[in-house]
N, C-alpha and C positions, 0 to 999 in steps of 0.2 A: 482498557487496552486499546491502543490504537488500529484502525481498520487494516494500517500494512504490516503489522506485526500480528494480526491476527490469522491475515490471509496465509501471511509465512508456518504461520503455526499449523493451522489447518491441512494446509498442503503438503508438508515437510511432514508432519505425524501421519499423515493419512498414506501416503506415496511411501516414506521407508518402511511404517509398520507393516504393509502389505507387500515390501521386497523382503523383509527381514522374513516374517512368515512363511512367503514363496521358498526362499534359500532353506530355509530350515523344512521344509517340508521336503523339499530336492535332495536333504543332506539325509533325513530319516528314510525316506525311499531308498536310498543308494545303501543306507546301511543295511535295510531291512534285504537287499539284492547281493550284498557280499554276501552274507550270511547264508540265504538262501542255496546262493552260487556253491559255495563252498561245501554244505551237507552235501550237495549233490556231488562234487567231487570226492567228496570222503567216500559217500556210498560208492562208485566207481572204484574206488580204489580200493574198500572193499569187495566186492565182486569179483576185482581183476586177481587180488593177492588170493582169495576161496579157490577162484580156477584155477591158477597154477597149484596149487596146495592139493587142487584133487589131481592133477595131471600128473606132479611128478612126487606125490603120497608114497610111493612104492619103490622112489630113489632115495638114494641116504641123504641125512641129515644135512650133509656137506653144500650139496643142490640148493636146497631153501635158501641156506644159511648166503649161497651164491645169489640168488634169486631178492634174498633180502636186501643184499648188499647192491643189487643194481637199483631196487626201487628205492632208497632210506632218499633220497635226493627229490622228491617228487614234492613230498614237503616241509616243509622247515621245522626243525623239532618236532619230532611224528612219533608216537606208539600205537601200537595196532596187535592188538591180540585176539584170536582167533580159537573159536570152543567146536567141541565136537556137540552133537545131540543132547548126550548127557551132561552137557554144558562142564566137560573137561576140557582143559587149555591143551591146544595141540600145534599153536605157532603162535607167537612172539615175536616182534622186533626187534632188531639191535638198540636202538636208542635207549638208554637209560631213562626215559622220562618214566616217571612213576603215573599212575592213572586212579585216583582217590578215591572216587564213584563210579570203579569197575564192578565189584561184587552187587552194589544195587540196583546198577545198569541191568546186570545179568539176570540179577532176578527179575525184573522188570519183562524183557524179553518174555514173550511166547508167540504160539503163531497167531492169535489177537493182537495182538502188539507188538507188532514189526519192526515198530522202530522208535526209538526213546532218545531223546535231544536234551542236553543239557549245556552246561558252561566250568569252566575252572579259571580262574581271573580270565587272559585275556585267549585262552587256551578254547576250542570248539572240539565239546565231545559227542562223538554220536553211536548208539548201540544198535546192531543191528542184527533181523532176523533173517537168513539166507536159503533160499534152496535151492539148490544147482544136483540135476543128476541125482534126480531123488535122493539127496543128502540133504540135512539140514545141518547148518554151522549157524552159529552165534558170533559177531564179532563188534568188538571194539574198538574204536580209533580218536585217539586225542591229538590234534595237529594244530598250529599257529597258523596262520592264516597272513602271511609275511605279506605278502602281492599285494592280497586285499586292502589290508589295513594302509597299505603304504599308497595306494590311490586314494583308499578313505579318505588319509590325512592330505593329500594334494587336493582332493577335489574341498576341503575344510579349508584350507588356505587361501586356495582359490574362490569360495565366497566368500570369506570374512575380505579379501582387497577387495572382489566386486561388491559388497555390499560397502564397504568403505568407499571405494569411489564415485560407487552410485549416488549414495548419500548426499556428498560432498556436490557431486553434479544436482541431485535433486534443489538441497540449498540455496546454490547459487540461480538456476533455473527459478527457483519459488520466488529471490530477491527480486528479479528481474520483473515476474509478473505481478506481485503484492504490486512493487513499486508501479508501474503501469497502471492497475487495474487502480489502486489507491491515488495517481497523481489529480487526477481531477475531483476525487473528494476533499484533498490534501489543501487543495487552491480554492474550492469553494469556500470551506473551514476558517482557511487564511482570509478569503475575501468577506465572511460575514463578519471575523472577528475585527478587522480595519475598518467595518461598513460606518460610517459618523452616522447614528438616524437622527441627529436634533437636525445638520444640516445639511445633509448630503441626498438630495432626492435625485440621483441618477442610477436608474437600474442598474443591477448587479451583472454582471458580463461573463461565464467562463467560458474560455475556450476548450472544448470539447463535443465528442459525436457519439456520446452515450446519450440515449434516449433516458434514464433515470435520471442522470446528471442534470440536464436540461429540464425535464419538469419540474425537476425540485427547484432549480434555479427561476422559471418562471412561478410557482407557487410562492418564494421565497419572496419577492421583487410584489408580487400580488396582495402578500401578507403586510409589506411596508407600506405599501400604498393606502389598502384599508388603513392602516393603524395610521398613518399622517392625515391623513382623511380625519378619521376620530379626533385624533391631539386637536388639530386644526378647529373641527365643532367643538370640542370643548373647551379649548384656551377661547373663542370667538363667545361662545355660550358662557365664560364665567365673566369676561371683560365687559357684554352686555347689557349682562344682572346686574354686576358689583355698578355699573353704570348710571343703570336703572335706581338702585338703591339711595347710592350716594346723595342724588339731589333731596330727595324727599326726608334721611337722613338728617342733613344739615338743615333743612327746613325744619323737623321735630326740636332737632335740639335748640335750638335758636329759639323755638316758640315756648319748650319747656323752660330757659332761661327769663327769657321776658316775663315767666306767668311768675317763676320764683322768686323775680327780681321787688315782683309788685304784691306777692300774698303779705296777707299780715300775722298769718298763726304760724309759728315757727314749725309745729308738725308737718304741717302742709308742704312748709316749706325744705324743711329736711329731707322730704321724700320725693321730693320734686329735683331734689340736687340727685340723690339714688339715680334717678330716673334719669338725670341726664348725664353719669359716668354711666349707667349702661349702654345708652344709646350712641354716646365716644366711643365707648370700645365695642362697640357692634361694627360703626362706622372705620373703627381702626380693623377690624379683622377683615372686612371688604379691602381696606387699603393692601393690605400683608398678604390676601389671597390674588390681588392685581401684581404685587409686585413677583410675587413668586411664579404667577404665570409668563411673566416676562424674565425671567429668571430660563424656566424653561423651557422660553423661545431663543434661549440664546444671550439675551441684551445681559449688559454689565452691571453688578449686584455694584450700588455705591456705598461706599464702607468709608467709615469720618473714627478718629480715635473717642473713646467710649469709655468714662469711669464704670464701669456694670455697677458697683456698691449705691453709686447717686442715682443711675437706673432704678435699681431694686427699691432704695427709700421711697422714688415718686411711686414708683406702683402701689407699695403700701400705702402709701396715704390714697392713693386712687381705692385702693378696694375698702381702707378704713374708713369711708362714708358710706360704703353698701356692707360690711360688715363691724359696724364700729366696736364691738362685744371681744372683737379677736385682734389680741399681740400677738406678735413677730419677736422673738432675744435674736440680737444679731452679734458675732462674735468674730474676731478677726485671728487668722492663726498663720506664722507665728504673731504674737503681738504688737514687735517693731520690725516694719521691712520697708523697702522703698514704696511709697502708694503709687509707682509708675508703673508698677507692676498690677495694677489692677486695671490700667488700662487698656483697651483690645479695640482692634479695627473692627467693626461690624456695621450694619445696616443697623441705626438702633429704632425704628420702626419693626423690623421685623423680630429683633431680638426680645427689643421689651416685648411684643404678644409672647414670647415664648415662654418668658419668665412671670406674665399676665398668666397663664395657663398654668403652669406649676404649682405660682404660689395660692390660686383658684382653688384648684385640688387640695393644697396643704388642708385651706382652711374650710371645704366642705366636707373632708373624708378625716378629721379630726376628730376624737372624741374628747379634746379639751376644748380651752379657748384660745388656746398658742401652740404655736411654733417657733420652729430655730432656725436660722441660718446662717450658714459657718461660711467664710470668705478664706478659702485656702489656698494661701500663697508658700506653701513652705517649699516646696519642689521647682527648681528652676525651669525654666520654661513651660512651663503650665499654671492656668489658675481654676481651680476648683471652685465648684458654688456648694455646699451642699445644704440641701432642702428637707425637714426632716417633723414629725407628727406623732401624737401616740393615736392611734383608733387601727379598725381591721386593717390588717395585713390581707398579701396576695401571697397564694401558693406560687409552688413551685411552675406546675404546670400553667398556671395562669399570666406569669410573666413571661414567659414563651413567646405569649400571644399581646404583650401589652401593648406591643405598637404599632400593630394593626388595624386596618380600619372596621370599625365598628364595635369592635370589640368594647365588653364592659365587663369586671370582676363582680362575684358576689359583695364585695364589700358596697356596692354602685345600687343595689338593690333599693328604691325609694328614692334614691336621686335622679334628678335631673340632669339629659345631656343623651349624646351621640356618638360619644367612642369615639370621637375624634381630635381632639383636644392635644393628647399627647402626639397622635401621630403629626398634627401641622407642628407642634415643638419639634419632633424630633427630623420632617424635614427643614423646618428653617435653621436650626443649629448645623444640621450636613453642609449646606449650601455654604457657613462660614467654618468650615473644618473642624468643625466641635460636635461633641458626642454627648448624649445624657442615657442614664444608665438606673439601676431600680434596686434594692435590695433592700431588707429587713433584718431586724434584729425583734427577739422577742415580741413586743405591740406598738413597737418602732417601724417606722417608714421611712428610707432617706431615697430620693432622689439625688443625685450627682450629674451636676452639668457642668464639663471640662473645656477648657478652652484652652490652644495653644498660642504662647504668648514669647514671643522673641525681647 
């Protein structure tokens, strides 16, 4: 997730959930205060209807009934019924409301227990124990709570806008500073991923007056520097080794030549030839490791059109004098197709090491005496090489790691070498837009090296 979408999330979750909260805590208070508000009105209004009931007890019926008819308006849908000691009913309301949980109210009542609260849907019942005038009366009263409820529901409306506007205010507020607080991360981001490091050695520049911003960007600008520093010693350190190497190089093979030219036991001299295809391709992979370091100094890789198939025969005959025991079947698929199609632009110094390398492997990690390989043309604009062996296989896990450096599978166990072999293949085939790839079949090995071909 991005820093200014994170920011926004952060802020906006954190800021409404604790308004949302607030409001609802505001809204249960206020309800828990109706409520409240209102027993206490009920009891009032008990109390007031017990006194007049004792006051004018002694006037007829007609009185109350008067007396009733001025209070019924005090609350909105109201019963109130009023007991003597012996918890007999001795006043009544006019309102027809029935009261459901009057008899267990009543029983409830004693002078321990004063007073008993309950609910009927949206209806507030309250039982109470009275003593006025050393009398004691017991009374009832179920009322609607009309006022209440109707502020309730305004002061409800009224959070749910202000927590809707808040919101909305919060959001836009949180856009403004994500994006702020985010713009100068946003532009360094942008600036390291435009940064060119093969050519571009001019420090990294943000404008900005955050103190994190700016160390990171000096840390950053410090880090490139080291590391061209490094590139620099080691393109310098491999240009001159392979340097170093090269003359003395050509001076062996040249002396091995002379000596082969002049033996007279063809053993001797068999192994003297050996001896000078290795020290060629010692000498060519110094070559392939100079050009590739100039490759990633920048300079232009030179690429000439290239049969790969006339490639691959020289190699073989190149490795059939150090291996002369091991065939190659080579097979063309489909059978007839334009052979222009097997032509490709490459560096073919650096290619042939690549397919040196390959077919090296075929024929040390073999457990025959051959190999195959298939020239696949059948897919327009691509040509396929593939390279293929019966001896160990690579797991799963192990090809993961194949073309990394140093690396070596259990199949490698007794052989000679440094894990490196495939990695220089697989970057010299990048650098001409080709890929080589690894898989197995039962005690089958193929390598696949692709090439795209216009």
């Amino acid at each position: 997730m991005r820093i200014k979408k994170r920011i926004l999330v952060y802020v906006c979750s954190t800021v409404i959930g604790i308004t949302a909260v607030t409001f609802l805590l505001i809204y249960i208070l206020f309800y828990s205060y109706r409520e409240q508000s209102f027993r206490k009105q009920q009891q009032n209004k008990i109390r007031y209807t017990v006194q007049l009931i004792q006051k004018y007890r002694e006037q007829s019926a007609e009185i109350s009934s008067i007396l009733d008819e001025q209070d019924i308006n005090d609350f909105f849908d109201e019963k109130l019924l009023v007991y003597d000691k012996e918890k007999d009913l001795i006043f009544s309301s006019l309102d027809s409301l029935e009261i459901y949980s009057a008899r267990g109210l009543l029983h409830e009542l004693s002078p321990a227990q004063q007073s008993v609260q309950t609910g009927e849907k949206h209806y507030d019942v309250l039982g109470a124990y009275i003593e006025s005038n050393h009398q004691v009366y017991y009374a009832i009263i179920k009322a609607y709570d009309a006022f209440g409820y109707d502020k309730l529901s305004y002061l409800r409306n009224v959070l749910i806008a202000l927590f809707i506007g808040f919101s909305l205010l919060v959001i836009l507020v949180s856009l403004y500073i994500s994006s702020k607080i985010s713009k100068p991360i946003v532009l360094l981001a942008d600036n390291i991923q435009r940064y060119d490091f093969s050519s571009n050695n001019e420090p990294l520049s943000v404008k900005t007056n955050t103190y994190e911003i700016e160390h990171l960007t000096e840390r950053f600008n410090e880090l490139v520097r080291r590391t061209n520093e490094a590139f620099v010693f080691q393109k310098r350190t491999i240009d001159h080794i392979s340097h170093q190497l090269k003359t003395p190089l050509a001076v062996l093979v040249s002396e091995l030549e002379r000596i082969s030219s002049t033996a007279a036991d063809e053993g001797i001299k068999r192994e003297l030839d050996r001896q000078v295809v290795k020290a060629q391709s010692l000498g060519n992979i110094i070559t392939v490791l100079l050009e590739i370091s100039k490759v990633e100094a920048g300079q232009e890789l030179k690429k000439y059109s290239t049969r790969i198939d006339e490639m691959i025969y020289d190699i073989i005959g190149e490795l059939h004098i150090i291996y002369p025991g091991f065939n190659f079947h080579i097979k063309y698929t489909p059978q007839e197709f334009d052979e222009n199609r097997l032509e490709v632009w490459v560096n073919p110094l650096l290619v042939k090491q690549a397919f040196q390398n390959l077919l090296s492997n075929c024929i040390i990690y073999s457990s025959e005496n051959k190999g195959s390989i298939e020239m696949d043309a059948s897919q327009n604009g691509f040509l396929r090489i593939h390279i293929s062996n019966k001896g160990a296989t690579i797991t799963e896990e192990e090809q993961k790691m194949l073309f990394q450096h140093f690396f070596r599978g259990e199949n490698s166990r007794g052989q000679a070498g440094y894990g490196l072999g495939l990695v220089l293949t697989q970057k010299i085939l990048a650098v001409h837009n080709a890929d080589v790839s690894y898989n197995n079949q039962g005690d089958e090995n193929y390598f696949t090296v692709t090439f795209v071909v216009e």
